[in-house]
C-alpha positions as CSV (number, residue, x, y, z in Angstrom):
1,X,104.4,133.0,97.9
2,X,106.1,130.8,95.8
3,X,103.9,128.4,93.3
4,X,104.6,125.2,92.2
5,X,103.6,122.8,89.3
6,X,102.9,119.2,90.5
7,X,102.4,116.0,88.4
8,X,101.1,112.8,89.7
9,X,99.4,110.0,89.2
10,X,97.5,107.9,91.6
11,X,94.8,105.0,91.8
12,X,91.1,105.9,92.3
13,X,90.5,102.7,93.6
14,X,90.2,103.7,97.2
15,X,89.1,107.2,97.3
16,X,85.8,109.4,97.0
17,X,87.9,111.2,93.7
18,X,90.3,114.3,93.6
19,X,88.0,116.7,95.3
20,X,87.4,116.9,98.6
21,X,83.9,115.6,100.2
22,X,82.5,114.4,103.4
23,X,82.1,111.0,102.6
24,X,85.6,109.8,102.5
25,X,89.0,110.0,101.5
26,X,89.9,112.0,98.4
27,X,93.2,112.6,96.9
28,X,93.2,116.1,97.4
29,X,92.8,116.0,101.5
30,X,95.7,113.2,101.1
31,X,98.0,115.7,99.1
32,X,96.8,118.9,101.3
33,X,98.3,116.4,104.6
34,X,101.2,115.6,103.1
35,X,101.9,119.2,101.8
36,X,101.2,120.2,105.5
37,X,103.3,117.4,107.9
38,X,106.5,118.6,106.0
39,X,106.0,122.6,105.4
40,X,103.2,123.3,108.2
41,X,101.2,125.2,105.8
42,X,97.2,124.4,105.1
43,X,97.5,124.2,101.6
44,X,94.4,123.2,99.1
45,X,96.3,122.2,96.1
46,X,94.4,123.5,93.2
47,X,93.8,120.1,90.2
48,X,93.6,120.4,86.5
49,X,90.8,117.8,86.6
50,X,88.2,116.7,89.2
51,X,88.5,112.7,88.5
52,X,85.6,110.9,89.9
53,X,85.5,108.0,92.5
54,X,87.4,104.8,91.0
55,X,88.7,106.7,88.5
56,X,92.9,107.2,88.1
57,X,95.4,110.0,86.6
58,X,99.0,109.0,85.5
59,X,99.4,112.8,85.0
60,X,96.9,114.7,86.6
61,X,98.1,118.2,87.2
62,X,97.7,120.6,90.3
63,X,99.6,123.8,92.1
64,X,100.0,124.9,95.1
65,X,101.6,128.6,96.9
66,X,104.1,127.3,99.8
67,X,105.1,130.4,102.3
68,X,108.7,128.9,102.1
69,X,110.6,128.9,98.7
70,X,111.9,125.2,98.7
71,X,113.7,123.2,95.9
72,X,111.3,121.0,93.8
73,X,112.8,118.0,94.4
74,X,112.6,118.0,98.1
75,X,108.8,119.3,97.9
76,X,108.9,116.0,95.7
77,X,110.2,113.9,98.0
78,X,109.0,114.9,100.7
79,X,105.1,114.9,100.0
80,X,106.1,111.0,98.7
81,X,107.2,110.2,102.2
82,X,104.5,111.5,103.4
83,X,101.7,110.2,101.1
84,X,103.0,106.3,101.8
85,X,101.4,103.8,102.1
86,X,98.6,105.6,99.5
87,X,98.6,104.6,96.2
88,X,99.1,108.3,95.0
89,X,102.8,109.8,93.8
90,X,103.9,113.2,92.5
91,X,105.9,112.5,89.7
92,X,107.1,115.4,89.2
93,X,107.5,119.3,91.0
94,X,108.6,122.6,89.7
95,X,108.8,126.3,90.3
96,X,105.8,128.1,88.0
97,X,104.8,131.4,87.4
98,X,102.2,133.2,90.1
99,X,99.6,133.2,87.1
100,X,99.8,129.4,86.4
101,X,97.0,127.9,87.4
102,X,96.4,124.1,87.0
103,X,92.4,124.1,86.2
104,X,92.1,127.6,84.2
105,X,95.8,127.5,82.3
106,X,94.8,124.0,80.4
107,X,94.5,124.1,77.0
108,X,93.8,120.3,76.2
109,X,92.9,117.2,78.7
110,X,93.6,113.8,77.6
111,X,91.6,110.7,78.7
112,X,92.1,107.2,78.1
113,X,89.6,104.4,78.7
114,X,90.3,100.5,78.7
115,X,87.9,97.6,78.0
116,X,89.2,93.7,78.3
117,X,87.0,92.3,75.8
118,X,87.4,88.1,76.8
119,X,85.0,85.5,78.7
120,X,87.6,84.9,81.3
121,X,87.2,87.7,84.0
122,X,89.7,89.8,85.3
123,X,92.1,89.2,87.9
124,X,94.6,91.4,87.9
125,X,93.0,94.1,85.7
126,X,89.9,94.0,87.7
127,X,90.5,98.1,89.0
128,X,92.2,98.6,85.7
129,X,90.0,98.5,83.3
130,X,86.1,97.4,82.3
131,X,85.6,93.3,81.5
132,X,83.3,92.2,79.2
133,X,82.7,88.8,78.5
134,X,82.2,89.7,74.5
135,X,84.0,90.3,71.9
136,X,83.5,94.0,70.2
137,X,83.8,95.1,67.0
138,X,86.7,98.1,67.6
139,X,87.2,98.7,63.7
140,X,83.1,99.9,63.8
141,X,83.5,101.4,67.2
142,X,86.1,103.8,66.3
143,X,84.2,104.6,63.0
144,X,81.0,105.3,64.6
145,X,83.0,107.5,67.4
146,X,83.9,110.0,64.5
147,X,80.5,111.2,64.4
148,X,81.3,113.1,68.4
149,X,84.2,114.7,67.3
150,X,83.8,118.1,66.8
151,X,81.8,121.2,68.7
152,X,78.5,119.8,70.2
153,X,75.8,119.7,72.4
154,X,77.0,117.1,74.5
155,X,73.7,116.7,76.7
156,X,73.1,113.5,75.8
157,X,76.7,112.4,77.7
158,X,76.5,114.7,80.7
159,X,75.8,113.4,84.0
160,X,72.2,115.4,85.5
161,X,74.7,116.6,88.5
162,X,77.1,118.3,85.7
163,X,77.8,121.6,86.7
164,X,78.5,123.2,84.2
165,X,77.2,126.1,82.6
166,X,76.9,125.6,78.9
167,X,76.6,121.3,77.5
168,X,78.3,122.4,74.3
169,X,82.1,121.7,73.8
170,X,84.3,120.5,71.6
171,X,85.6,117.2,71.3
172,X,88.9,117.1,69.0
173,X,89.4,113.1,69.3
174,X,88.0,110.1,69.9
175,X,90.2,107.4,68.7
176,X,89.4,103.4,69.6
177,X,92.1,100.8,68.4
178,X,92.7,97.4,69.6
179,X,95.9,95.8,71.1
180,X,95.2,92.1,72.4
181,X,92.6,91.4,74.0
182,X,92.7,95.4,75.5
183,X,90.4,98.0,74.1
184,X,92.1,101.7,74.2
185,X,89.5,104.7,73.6
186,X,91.6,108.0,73.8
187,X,89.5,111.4,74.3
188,X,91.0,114.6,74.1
189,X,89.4,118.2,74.4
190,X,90.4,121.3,76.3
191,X,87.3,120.4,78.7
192,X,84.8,117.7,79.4
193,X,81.2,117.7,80.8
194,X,80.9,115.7,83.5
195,X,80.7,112.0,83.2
196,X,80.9,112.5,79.2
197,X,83.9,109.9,78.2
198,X,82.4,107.2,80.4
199,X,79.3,107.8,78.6
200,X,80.6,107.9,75.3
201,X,82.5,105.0,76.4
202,X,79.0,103.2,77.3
203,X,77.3,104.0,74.3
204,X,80.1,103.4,71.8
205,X,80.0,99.7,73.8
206,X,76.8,99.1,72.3
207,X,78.1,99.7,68.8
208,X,81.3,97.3,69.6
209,X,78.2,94.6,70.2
210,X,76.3,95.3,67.3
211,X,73.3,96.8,69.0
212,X,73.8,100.6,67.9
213,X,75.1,101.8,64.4
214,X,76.8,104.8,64.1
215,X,73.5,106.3,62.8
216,X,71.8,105.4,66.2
217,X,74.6,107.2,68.5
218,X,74.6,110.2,66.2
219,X,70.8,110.3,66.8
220,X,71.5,109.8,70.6
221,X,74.2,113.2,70.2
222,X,71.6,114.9,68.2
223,X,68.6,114.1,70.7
224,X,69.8,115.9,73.7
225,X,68.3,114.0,76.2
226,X,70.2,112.0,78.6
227,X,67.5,109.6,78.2
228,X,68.8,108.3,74.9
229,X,72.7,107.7,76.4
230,X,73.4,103.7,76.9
231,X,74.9,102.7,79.8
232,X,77.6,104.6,81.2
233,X,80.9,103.0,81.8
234,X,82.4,101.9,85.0
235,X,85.1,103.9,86.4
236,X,87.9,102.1,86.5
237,X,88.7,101.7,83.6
238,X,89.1,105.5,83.4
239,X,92.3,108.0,83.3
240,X,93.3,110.9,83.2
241,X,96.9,110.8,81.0
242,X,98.4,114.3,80.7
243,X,97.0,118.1,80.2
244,X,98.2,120.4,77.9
245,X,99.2,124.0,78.6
């Protein structure tokens, strides 16, 4: 059976996440229907990330076998015309090898979170990205986030319903910059507990505001113990931008 390598993006506003569950909608049943109205096949596609409900991908990655060897482009199109009027869209298909696999074959995930740090609340961001109503200190927030990089225990940041087996990875950046009045706080590792950016992003919040120093989240990493997290981040202002291979 042919394989193929899909990219696409999509907004978590209205769905459950990318996996499937039985208490709504999830992008993956959407992309499994409209993979099956045009080839007739029940087809799981397989994602390279399981984004969480509210949270978007502007290139999340997934594959699927088809029992029919079609051209890209009209397994492209065709899944689009399907998939309308939901806010998900394959950017991109192409024929890969029978041993890709879109979870197991990644070698890097990148994230990127988004604060809008004004008083005035959002309007047009307001599924986009996390408004606060003050200003943070993103010079010391990207300072302090230097002290996550590397190979942890990442306990602290992983949600009690994480399943997975070992809370020790490695992070290989963590970068917060400012442009205007958004806040961009880029992630990248080959995997991530979950929950873990969104609760970096929370904690590293309370450093933008002057509550936490960069000593006090390193003591919350080094505490193991979800306990001593802050607040974890919202998620829409969550996405996943691109995997590696």
């Amino acid at each position: 059976m042919p394989r193929y390598k899909l990219i696409i993006e999509y907004d978590g506003t209205p769905f459950v996440g990318w996996q499937m569950q039985d208490n709504g909608p999830s992008v993956q049943e959407r992309l499994a229907a409209a993979i099956k109205a045009f080839s007739g096949g029940d087809v799981v596609p397989r994602g390279a990330g399981r984004t969480d409900a509210g949270v978007h991908a502007l290139g999340q990655v997934a594959h699927v076998d088809l029992a029919k060897d079609w051209e890209p482009e009209k397994i492209r199109d065709a899944v689009n015309g399907q998939l309308r009027p939901d806010p998900i869209s394959v950017l991109t298909c192409e024929r890969a090898l029978q041993d890709f696999d879109a979870r197991l074959s990644a070698t890097a995930r990148h994230y990127l979170y988004r604060i809008v740090d004004r008083r005035a609340p959002l309007a047009l961001e307001r599924n986009r990205a996390w408004g606060v109503f003050r200003s943070l200190d993103a010079e010391t927030m990207n300072e302090a986030a230097q002290v996550l990089v590397g190979h942890h225990d990442f306990t602290t940041f992983r949600s009690t319903e994480c399943q997975a087996k070992s809370p020790i990875k490695t992070l290989d950046l963590l970068a917060v910059s400012r442009h205007g009045e958004i806040i961009r706080i880029e992630a990248k590792a080959r995997s991530f507990l979950h929950n873990q950016v969104r609760s970096m992003v929370g904690s590293l919040k309370l450093v933008g505001e002057g509550k936490w120093s960069a000593r006090d989240l390193k003591a919350a990493l080094e505490g193991r113990d979800r306990a001593a997290c802050g607040p974890v981040a919202p998620p829409q202002g969550l996405y996943l931008v691109k995997v590696d291979y």
